[in-house]
MDAnalysis code that builds the backbone (N, CA, C; Angstrom):
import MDAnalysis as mda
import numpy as np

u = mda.Universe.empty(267, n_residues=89, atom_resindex=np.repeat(np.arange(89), 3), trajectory=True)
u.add_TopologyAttr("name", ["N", "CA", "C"] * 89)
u.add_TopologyAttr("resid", np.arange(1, 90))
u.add_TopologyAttr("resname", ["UNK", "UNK", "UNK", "UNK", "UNK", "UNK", "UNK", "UNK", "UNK", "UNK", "UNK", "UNK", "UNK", "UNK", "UNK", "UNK", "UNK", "UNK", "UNK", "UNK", "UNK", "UNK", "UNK", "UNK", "UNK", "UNK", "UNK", "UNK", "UNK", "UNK", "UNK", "UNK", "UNK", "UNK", "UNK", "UNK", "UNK", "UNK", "UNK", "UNK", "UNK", "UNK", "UNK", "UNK", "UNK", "UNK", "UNK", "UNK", "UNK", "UNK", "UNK", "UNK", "UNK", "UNK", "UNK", "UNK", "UNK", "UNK", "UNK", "UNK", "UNK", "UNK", "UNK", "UNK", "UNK", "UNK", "UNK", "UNK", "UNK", "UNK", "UNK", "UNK", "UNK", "UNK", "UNK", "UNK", "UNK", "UNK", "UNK", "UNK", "UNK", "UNK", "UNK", "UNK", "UNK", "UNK", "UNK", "UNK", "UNK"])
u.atoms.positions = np.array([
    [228.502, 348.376, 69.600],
    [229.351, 348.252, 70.766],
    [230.347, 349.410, 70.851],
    [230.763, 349.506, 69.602],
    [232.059, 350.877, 69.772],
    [231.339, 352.455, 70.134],
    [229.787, 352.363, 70.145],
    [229.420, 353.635, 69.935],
    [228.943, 353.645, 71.274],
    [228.544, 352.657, 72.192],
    [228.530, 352.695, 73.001],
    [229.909, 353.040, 74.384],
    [231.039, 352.558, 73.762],
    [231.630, 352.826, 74.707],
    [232.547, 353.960, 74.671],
    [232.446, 354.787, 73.210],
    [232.179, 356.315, 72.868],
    [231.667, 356.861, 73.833],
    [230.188, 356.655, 74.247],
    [229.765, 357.105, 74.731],
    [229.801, 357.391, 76.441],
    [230.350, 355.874, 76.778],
    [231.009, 356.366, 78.107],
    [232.065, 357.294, 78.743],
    [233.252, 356.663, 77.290],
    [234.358, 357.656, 76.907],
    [233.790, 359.070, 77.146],
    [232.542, 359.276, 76.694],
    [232.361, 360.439, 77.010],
    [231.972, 361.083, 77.882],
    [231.512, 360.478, 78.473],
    [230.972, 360.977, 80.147],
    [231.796, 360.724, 81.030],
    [232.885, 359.775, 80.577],
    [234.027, 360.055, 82.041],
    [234.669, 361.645, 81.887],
    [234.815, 361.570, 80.476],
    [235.767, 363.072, 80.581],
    [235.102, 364.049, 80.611],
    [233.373, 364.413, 80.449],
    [232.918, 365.263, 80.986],
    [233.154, 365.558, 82.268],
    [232.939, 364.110, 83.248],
    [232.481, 364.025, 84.487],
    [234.372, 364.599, 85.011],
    [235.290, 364.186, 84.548],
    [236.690, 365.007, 84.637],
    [236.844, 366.581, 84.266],
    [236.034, 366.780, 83.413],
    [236.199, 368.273, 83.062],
    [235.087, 368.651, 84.452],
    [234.461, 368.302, 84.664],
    [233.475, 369.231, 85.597],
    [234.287, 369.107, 87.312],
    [234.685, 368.109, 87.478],
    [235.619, 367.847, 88.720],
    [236.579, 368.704, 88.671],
    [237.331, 369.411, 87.275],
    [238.377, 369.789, 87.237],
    [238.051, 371.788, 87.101],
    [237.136, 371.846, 87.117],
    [236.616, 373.267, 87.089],
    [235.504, 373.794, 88.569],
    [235.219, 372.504, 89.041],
    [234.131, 372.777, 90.538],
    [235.167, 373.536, 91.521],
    [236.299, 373.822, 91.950],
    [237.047, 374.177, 92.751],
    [236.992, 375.224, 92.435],
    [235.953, 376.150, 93.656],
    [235.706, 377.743, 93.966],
    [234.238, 378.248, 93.631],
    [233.938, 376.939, 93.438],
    [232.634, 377.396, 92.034],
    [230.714, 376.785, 93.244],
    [231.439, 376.121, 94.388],
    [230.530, 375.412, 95.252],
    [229.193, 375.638, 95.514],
    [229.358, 377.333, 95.583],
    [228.333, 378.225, 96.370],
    [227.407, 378.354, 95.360],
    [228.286, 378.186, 93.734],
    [227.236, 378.267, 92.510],
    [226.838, 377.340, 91.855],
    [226.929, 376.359, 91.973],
    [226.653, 375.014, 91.725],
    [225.383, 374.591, 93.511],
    [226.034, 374.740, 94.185],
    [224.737, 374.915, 94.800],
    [223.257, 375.599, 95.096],
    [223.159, 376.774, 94.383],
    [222.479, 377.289, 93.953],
    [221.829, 377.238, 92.615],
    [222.632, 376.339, 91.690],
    [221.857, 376.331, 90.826],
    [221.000, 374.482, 91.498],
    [221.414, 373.411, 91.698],
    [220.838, 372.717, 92.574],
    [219.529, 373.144, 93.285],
    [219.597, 374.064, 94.051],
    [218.658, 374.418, 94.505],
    [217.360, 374.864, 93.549],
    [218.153, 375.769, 92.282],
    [217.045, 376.225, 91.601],
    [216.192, 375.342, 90.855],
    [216.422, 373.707, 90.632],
    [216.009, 372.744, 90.039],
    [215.045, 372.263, 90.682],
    [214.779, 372.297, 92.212],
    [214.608, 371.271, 93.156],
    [212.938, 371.453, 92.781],
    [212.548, 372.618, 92.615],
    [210.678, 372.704, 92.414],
    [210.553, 371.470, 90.731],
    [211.541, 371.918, 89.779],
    [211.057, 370.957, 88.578],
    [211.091, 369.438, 89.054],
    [212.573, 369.798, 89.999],
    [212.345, 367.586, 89.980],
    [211.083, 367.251, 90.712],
    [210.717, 368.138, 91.965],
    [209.539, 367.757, 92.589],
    [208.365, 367.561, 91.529],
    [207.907, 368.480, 91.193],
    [206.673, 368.435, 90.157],
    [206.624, 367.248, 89.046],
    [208.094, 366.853, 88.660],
    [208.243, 365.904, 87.557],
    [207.786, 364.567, 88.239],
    [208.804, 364.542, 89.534],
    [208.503, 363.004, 90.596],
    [206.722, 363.060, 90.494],
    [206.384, 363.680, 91.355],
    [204.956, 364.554, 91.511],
    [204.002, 363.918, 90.060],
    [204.109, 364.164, 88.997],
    [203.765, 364.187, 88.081],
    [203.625, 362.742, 87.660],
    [204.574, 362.094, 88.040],
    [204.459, 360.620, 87.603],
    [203.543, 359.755, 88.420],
    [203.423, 360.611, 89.609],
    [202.475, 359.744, 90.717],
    [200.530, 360.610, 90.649],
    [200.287, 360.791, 89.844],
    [199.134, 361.550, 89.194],
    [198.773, 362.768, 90.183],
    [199.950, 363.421, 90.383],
    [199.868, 364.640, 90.985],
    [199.013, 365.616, 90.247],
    [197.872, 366.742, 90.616],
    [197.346, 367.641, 89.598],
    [198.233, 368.771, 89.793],
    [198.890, 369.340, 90.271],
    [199.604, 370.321, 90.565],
    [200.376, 370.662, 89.499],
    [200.455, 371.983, 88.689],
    [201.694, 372.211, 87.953],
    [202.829, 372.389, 88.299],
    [203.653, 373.066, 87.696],
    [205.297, 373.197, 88.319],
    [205.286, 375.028, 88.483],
    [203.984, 375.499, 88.256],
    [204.121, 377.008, 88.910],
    [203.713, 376.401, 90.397],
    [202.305, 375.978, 90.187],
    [202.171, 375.758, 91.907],
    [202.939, 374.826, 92.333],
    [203.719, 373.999, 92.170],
    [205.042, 373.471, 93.091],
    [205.547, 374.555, 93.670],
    [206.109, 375.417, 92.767],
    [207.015, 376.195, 92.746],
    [206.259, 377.203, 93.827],
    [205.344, 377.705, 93.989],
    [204.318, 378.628, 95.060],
    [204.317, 377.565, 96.153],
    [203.788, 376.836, 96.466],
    [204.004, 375.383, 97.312],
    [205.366, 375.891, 98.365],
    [206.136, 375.708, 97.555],
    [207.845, 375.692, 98.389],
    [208.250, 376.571, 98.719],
    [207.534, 377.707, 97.908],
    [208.269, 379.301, 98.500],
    [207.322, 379.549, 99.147],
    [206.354, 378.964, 99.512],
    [204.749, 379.085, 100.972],
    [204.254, 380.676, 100.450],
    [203.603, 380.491, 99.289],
    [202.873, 381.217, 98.355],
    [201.249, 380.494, 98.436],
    [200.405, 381.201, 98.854],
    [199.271, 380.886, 98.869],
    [198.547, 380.834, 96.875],
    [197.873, 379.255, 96.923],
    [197.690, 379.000, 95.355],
    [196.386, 380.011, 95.296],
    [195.971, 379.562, 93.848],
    [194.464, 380.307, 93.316],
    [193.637, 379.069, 93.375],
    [193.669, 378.206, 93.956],
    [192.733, 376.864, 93.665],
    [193.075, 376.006, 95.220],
    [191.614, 375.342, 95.346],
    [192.160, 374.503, 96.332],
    [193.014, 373.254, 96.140],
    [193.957, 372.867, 96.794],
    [194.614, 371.832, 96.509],
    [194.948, 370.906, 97.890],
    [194.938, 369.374, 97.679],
    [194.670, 368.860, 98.465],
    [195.570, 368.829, 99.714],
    [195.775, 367.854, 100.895],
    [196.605, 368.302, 101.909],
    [197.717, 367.594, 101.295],
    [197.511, 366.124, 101.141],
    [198.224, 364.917, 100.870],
    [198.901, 365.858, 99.678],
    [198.877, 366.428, 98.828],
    [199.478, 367.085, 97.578],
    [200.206, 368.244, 97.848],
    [199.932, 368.831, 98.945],
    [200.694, 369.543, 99.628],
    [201.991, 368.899, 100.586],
    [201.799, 368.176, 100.961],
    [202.869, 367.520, 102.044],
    [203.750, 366.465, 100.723],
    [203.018, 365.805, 99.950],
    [203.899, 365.536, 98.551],
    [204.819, 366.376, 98.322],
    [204.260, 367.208, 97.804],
    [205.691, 368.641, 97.602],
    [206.287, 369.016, 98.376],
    [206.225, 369.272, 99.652],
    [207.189, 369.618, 100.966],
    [208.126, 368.695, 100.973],
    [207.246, 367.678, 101.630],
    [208.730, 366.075, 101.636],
    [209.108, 365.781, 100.942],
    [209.162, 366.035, 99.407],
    [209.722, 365.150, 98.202],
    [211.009, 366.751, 98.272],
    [210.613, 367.578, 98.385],
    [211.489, 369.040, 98.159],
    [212.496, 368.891, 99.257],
    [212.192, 368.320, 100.649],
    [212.983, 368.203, 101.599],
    [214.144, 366.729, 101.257],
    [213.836, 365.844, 100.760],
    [214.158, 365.172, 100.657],
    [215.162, 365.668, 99.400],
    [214.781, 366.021, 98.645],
    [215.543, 366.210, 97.049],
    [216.778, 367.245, 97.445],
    [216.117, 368.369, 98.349],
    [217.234, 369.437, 98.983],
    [218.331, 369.133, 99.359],
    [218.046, 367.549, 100.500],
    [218.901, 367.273, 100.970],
    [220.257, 366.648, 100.541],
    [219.742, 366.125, 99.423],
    [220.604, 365.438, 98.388],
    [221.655, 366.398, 97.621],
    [221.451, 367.655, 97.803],
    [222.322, 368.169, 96.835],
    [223.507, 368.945, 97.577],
])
């Protein structure tokens, strides 16, 4: 029980240290957000027996033509899950 609430202890005051350093910092914290958005897709992706790796996600979103055919439905997977995830951040 005590190590548990250590452990919250500890994530409030992370979650305070990061609140307390984000002021000016927006434009880069949003960009790094952005730079995540192909892994979370591919990971979501991945759990739903996506064949796609996280290079071709990543070709997918930047509208990079793949080396393999890949399906439509697996294509529009990665668009809308990327649009959706974008939007969130």
């Amino acid at each position: 029980m005590a190590r548990t609430l250590n452990i919250y202890k500890k994530i409030i005051e992370l979650r305070e240290r990061y609140y307390q350093v984000l002021p000016g910092k927006e434009s880069l914290l949003k960009m790094v957000s952005e730079a995540e958005i192909p892994e979370q897709v591919y990971n979501s992706n991945a759990i739903e027996n996506s064949t796609l790796s996280l290079e071709e996600t990543e070709k997918i979103l930047l509208q990079i033509d793949l080396d393999r055919f890949v399906s439509e439905r697996e294509l529009f997977e990665a668009k809308n899950l990327a649009r959706v995830v974008g939007s969130h951040n």
